[in-house]
N, C-alpha and C positions, 0 to 999 in steps of 0.2 A: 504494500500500500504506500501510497505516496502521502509525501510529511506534510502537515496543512498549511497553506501559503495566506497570508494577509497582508496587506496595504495595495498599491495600486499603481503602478509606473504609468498611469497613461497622461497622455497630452492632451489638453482639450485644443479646438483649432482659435485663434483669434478670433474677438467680437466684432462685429463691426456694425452691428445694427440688429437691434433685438425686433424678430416678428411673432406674430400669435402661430401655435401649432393648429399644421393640419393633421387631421385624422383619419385613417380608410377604416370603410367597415370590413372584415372580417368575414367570412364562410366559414360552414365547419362540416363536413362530410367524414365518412368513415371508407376510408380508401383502404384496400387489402389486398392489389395485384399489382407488381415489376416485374421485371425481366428477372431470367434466372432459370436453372435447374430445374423439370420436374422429375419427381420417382415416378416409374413407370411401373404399373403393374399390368401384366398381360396383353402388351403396347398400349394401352391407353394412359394417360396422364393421372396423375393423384394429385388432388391438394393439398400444397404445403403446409397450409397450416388453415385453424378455423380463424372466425369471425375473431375479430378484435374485442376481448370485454374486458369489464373494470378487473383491472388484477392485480390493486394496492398501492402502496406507496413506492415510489419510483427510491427512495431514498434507503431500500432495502438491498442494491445493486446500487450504488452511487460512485461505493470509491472501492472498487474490487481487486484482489490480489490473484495476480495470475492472471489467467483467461476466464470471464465468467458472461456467459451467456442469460439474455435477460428472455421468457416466455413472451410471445406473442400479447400483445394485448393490448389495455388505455391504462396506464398509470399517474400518480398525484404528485404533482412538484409543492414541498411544502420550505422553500428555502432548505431542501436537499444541497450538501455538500459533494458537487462531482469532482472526484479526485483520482483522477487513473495515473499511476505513477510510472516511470519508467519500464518497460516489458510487460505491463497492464493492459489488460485490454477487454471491453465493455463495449460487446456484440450483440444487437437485436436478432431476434430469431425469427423463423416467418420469411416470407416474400418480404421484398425491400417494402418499406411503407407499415410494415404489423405491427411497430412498439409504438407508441404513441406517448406521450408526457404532457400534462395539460400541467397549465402554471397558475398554482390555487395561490401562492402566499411565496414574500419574498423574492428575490432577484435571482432570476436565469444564470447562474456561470458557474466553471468548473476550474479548473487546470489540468488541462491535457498532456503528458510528456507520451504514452503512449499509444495504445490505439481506440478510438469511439466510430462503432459501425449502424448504420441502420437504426437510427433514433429520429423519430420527429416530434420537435415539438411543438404545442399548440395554443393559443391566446398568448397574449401580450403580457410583457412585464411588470409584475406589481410597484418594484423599488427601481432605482437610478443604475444607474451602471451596470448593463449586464453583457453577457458575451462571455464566449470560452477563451482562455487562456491559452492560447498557441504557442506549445516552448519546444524548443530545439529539438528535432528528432520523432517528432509527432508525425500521429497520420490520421486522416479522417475523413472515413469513408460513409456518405449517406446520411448526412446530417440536415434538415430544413427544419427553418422558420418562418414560411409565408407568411407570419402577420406581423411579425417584427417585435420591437421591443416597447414603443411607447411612453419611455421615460427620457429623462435629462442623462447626456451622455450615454446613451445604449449601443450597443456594437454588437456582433454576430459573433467576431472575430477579434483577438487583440494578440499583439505581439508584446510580450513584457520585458523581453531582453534578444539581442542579439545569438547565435550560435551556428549548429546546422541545422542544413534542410529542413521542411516541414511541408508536407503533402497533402491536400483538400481536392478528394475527388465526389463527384458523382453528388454533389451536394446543391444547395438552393437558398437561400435569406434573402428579405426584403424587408422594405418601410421602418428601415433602423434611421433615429435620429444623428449621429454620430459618427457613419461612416459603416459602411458593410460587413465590409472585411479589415482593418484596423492593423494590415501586418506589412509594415516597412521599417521591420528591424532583420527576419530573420533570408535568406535564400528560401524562396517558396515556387512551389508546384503547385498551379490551380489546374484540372482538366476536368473536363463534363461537367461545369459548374454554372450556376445560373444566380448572378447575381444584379438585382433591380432596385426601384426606387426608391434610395437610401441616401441619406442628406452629405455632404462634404465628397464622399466620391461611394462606389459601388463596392472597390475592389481599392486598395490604395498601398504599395508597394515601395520598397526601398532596401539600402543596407547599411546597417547602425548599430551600434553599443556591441561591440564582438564580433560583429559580421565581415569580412572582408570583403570594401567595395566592388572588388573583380569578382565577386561572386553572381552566379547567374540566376534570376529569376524567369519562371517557363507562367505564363498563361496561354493554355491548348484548350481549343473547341468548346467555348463558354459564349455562356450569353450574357449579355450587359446591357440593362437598358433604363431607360427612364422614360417614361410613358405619361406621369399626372404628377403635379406639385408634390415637390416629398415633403416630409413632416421635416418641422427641424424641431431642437431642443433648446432649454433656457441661455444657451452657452452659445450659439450661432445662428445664421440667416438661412435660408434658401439659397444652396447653390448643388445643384443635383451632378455632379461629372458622373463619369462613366469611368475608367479607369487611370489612378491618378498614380505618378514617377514624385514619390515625394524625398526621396533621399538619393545619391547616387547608385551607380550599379549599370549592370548589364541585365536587361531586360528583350524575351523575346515571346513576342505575343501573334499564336498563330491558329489558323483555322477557327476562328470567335466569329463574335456576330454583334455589332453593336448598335444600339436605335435610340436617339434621342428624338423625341416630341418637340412638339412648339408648344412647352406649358410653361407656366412659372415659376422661373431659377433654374430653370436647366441649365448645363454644363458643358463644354465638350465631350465629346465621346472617350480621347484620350489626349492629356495634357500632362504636359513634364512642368512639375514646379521647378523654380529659381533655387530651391533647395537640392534640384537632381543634376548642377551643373556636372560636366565631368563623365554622364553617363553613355553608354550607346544602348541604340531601340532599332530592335526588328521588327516591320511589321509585315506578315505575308500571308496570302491566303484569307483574308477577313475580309466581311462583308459588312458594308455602312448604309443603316437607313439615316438621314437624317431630314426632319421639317424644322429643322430651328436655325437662325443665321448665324452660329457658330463653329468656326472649323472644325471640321475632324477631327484633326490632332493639332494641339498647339503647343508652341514650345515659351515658356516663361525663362527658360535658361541665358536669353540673351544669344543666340547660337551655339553656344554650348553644349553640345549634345551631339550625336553621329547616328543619324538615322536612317535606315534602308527602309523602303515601301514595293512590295513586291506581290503584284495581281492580286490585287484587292478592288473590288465592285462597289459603286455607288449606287442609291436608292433614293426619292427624297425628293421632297421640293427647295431644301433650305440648302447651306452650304457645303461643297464637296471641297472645300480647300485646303491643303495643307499648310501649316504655316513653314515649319521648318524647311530648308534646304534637306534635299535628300537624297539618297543613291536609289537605284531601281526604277522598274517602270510604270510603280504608282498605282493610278485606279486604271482598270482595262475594263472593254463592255461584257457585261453581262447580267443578269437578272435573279439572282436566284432566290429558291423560295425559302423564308428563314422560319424555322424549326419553334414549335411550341417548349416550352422547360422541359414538360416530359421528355419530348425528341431527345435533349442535350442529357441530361439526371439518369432515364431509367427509372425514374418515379413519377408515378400521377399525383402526388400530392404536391409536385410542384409546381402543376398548371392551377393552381388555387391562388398564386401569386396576384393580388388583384393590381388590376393594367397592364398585363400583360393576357393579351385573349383573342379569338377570331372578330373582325370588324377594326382593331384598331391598330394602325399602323404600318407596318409590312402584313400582316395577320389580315389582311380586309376580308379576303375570300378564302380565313384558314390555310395553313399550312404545308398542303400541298392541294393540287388543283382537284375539286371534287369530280368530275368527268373525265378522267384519264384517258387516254385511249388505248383499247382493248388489243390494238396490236401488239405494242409492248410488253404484254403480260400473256404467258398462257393458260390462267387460269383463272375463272370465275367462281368466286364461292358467294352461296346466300345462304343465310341463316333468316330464321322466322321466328318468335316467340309464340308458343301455344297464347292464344287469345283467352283461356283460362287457366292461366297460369296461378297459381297462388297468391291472395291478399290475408294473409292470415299477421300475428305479431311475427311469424321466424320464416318468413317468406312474402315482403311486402312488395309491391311491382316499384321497379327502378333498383331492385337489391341485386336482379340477375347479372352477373357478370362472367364473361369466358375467357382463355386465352388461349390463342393457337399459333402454334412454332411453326414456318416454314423455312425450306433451308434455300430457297430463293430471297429477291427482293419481295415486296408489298406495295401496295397501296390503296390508300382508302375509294371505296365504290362510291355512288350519288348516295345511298342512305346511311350510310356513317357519318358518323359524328365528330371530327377532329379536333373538337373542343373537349371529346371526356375520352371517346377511343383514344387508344396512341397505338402509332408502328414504330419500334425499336430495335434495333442490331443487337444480340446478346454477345457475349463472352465467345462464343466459339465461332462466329459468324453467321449463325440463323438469325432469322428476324419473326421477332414475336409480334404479335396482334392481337392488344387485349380491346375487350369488347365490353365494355361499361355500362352497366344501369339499361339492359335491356328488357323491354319495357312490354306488357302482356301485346300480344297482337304486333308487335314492331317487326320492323325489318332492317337489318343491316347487311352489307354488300363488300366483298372486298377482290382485287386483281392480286393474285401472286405469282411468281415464277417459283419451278422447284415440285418440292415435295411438302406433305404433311407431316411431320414425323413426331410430335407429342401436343396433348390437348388439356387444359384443366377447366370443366365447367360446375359449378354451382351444384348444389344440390335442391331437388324439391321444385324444378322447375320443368316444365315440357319445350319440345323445340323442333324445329327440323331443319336438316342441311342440303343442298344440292353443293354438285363440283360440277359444271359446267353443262348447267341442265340438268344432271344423274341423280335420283335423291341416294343419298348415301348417309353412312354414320361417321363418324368421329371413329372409334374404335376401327371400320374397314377403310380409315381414309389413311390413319397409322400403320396400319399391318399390310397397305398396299392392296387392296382387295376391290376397288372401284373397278367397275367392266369399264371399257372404251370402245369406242367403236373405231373399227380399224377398215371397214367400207365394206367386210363380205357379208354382213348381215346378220352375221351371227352373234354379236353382243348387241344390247339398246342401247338407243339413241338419246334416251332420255326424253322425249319426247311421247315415245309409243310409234312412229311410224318405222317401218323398215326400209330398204332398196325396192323392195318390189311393189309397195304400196299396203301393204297389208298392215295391222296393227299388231303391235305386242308388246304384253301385259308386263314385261319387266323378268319372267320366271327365266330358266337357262330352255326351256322346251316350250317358245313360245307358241309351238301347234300349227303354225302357218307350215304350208308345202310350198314348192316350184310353182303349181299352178295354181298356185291362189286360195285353193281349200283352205280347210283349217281343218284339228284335230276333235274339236268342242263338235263339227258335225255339220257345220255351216258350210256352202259352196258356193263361187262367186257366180252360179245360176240358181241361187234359191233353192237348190235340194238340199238335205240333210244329209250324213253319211255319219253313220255308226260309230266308223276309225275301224271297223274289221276288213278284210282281205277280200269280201265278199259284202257288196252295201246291200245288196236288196234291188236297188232302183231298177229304174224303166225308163225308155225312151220316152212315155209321156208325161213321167214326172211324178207317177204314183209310184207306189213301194209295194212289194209282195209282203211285208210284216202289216199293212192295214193302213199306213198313210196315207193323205192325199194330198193335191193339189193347195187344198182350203188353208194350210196352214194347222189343223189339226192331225193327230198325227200318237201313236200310241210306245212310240220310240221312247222318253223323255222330251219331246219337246209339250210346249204348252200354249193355250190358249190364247195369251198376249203377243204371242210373233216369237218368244224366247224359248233357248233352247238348253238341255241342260246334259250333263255328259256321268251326271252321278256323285261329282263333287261339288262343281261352280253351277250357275246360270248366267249365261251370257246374253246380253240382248244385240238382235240383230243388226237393229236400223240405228240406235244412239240417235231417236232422231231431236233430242232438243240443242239447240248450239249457245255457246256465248262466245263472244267477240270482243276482244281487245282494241281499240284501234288510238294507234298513238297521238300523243301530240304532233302539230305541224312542226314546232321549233328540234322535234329530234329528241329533245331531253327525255331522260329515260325514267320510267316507270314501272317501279315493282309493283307486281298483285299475286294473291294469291285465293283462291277459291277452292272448296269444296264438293263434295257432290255424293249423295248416298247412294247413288248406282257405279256405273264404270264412265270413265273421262280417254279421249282420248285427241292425241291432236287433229284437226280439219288441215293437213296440209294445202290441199285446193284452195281455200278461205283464206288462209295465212299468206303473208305477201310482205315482203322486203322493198325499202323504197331505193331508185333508180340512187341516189346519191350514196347508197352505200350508208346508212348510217350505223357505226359502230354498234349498239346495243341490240341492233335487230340481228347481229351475228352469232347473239345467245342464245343457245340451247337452251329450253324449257323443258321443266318435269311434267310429265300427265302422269300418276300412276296410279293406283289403289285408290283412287276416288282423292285423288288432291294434284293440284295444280301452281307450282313456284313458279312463274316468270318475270320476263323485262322485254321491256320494249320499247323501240326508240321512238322512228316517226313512221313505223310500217305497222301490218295488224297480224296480231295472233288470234286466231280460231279454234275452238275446240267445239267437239260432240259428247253431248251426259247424255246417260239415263236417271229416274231418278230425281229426285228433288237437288234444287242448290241450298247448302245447309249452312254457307260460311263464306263471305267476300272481302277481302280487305284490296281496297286500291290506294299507294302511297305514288301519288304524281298528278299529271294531268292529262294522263289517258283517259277515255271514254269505255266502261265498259256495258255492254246489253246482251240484254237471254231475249231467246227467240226459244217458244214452243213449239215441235212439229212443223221443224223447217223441214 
């Protein structure tokens, strides 16, 4: 255990004019799915852990010797003492997102020298000065505080003394009065880090009290932004920067993503204080939104400083300038689309960051484009929620959530959500796809390349999947078991039609022959046939067992036109239809329908528009009396028997039933 440390090396920043605090409100959700590992049992996915519940005081794991792992769950910060002391180390257990720590009493901080994993925590700080203690040789992995601290002098992060390195991955903090992150004393490593609207700077770096200035500081593939007036505290103004060179040193800052707003007090995105003469700055690969008239980076050094700028991208209505002299080729064109928190963290709890969200900023149309095109991707997956899906206390609607691995790229379909879904790269190179708060009767959509190869869904909820038209499972999507159609007609099409025009039901022996019979007894002239070697029939259409013409008939067939073969009854004609027909604009439309007899698709009916529109390239399910499709600006057809018992349309297709067409 580490020895208990008191008093307080920080600097507060100069006053220069005292304003009134702002305030953000808050969310509070119970997030319980990241990236990561599942156990597999019999190829399908296990989940990692249950439901997050209250499970005590947080101050019973605080200051741990050795390795100690904290259970899944919500815990009470009551002015707990966090003390992990050198080779300590104080690991949440669960999917990243499962320990929770809500702050009842007294000020948020610890002192870190060893490791803190997978801890969030949540409401704002009761006392002044809070923020973890960052000392030499630290590491911390999956640490947020979306709501920040609230108080006079609060910090996420503080550096107390000079030494070595210290390492902040995969983590998140915002709406801190006092500065973000607070560490320009020691060599630091920021990557996969998201840090936002935090008053004096976001992230704020240096090297001092012990540190050797030639020491290198790495900011790698973070987000920094400022988005809405930040809060300040008793001690400072409004001045929001993004990331700030407050001491000398060698800083290199690559593959981020940084957005200032035009709101007030904003900052540059990156600025070297008059305090960093002496330093040199790389910047490479980073992408700049900015709507505010201040440069991108600016240098307070007086020229003092030796700065490289190399293909980096502009965004923005406001200023793309650099102040400094520099080496490299600066901003070059291009557009790209910048990443939700979750994108950068691996955590959904750290798209709760308020002002940072779809609608504002680079985020206008969400984070990647929601109509992809289908060429790109080879594979469509839709998912469906059972429309009575459980509203009970331990199964409420918007608690369903799934996650599915593929070991291609991703991307989100028309009815996902990139506001709560997220698509993430995991550890070994797959990309996960969790599926958030899906909701009784909903539909969500997504394009992958690849395979399926592990799943974790909910319990207590109903659902259904197609892969590219096929209805399939989760368990046959892992174990590789989906049929394809390879063009000789012997696997479905997902749809129910074959090559030759004939229907089938989805079974491996769908009963259809060469010439069109079937095995159920039906013939493409209206006679019956047994399935034996020997039918009976007649040239005029009677049977030597007692049939006739009329449709009556002592075989198994019956009196409605249907025919039965001793297990099923199939009906002839399907004569009632419903029709799809898209929007004119193309945009695509998921539906899906029901039906208590047999469904099958109207290929004749069904029609593709001359432009080629991507979504009408997707194969639909007809099978067992249920029907998943999409549609773009062409129409899908289908033939029921049988009543329609269930409709859900999400779009602006038109659909209509026709009786006894």
């Amino acid at each position: 255990m580490a020895d208990s440390h008191t008093g307080d090396a920080d600097e507060k920043e100069s006053t220069t004019e005292q304003k009134s605090e702002d305030t953000a409100s808050a969310s509070r959700r119970t997030l319980l799915k990241g990236i990561g590992a599942f156990a597999t049992v019999g190829g399908a996915g296990a989940l990692a852990s249950e439901a997050a519940t209250a499970a005590g005081d947080f101050g019973e794991y605080s200051s741990p010797s050795g390795e100690v792992r904290i259970p899944a769950g919500e815990y009470t910060w009551n002015d707990d003492d966090l003390d992990i002391g050198s080779g300590d180390a104080l690991i949440g257990e669960g999917n990243p997102g499962d320990v929770v720590v809500n702050l009842e009493g007294g000020t948020m901080d610890g002192w870190i020298e060893g490791r803190l994993e997978n801890i969030v925590v949540r409401g704002r700080n009761n006392e002044a000065r809070a923020g973890l203690y960052v000392v030499s040789g630290c590491e911390i992995d999956g640490f947020h505080w979306p709501e920040g601290g609230n108080q006079s002098r609060d910090r996420a992060m503080y550096n107390p003394e000079g030494g070595e390195r210290a390492v902040v991955r995969n983590s998140s903090w915002a709406w801190m009065g006092n500065n973000g992150a607070y560490t320009d004393k020691l060599p630091m490593t920021f990557e996969n880090c998201v840090a936002a609207n935090s008053n004096i700077s976001n992230i704020r770096i240096g090297h001092r009290r012990g540190t050797d200035v030639n020491e290198t500081t790495y900011v790698r593939n973070c987000l920094i932004a400022v988005t809405d007036p930040v809060r300040t505290d008793d001690t400072n103004v409004r001045n929001g920067r993004g990331l700030r060179m407050r001491h000398p040193g060698n800083f290199v800052v690559e593959n981020c993503y940084f957005v200032a707003m035009d709101v007030d007090g904003v900052g540059n995105p990156i600025v070297a204080h008059d305090g960093a003469a002496g330093s040199t700055l790389t910047v490479r690969n980073c992408h700049f939104y900015n709507d505010s008239s201040g440069d991108i980076i600016r240098d307070k050094t007086g020229g003092d400083i030796d700065v490289t700028v190399e293909n980096c991208t502009f965004q923005g209505s406001g200023s793309d300038g650099i102040e400094p002299d520099y080496d490299g080729n600066g901003i070059v064109a291009g557009s790209p689309e910048f990443p939700l928190p979750s994108d950068i963290t691996g955590y959904a709890v750290s798209d709760e960051i308020e002002g940072i969200e779809p609608g504002v900023g680079p985020w206008g149309d969400g984070s990647v484009p929601v109509e992809p095109d289908p060429a790109e991707y080879d594979h469509t997956l839709v998912l469906h929620a059972d429309a009575d899906n459980p509203q009970t206390d331990s199964a409420t609607p918007g608690d369903f959530d799934m996650d599915i691995v593929v070991t291609g790229e991703a991307t989100y379909g028309d009815e996902a959500e990139p506001g709560s879904d997220t698509i993430t790269t995991t550890s070994d190179g797959n990309t996960l796809i969790e599926v958030q708060d899906l909701q009784p009767d909903e539909l969500d959509s997504f394009r992958f390349n690849g395979e399926v190869v592990d799943y974790v869904v909910d319990d207590g909820y109903e659902y259904s999947v197609s892969l590219n038209g096929t209805t399939t499972t989760f368990e046959e999507l892992v174990n590789g078991e989906v049929p394809t159609d390879d063009g000789s007609g012997d696997d479905s099409s997902g749809d129910g039609s074959t090559d030759d025009g004939s229907t089938d039901d989805g079974g491996s022996n769908d009963g259809s022959t060469d010439d069109g019979s079937t095995d159920d007894g039906s013939t493409d002239d209206g006679s019956t046939d047994d399935g034996g070697s020997n039918d009976g029939s007649t040239d005029d259409g009677s049977t030597d067992d007692g049939s006739t013409d009329d449709g009556s008939t002592d075989d198994g067939s019956t009196d409605d036109g249907s025919t039965d073969d001793g297990d099923r009854t199939y009906d002839d004609d399907l004569s009632n239809q419903v029709v799809v027909n898209g929007a004119d604009n193309g945009s695509p439309t998921n539906y899906t329908f029901t039906v208590s007899g047999e469904v099958v698709r109207d290929t004749e009916a069904s029609s593709k528009t001359e432009d080629g529109t991507d979504w009408d390239r997707v194969e639909d399910f007809a099978r067992d009396g249920k029907v998943i499709g999409v549609v773009g600006s062409g129409v899908d057809a289908y033939r029921f028997s049988g009543t329609l018992t269930g409709v859900t349309v999400d779009g602006e297709a038109d659909l209509t039933i026709e009786r006894g067409a």
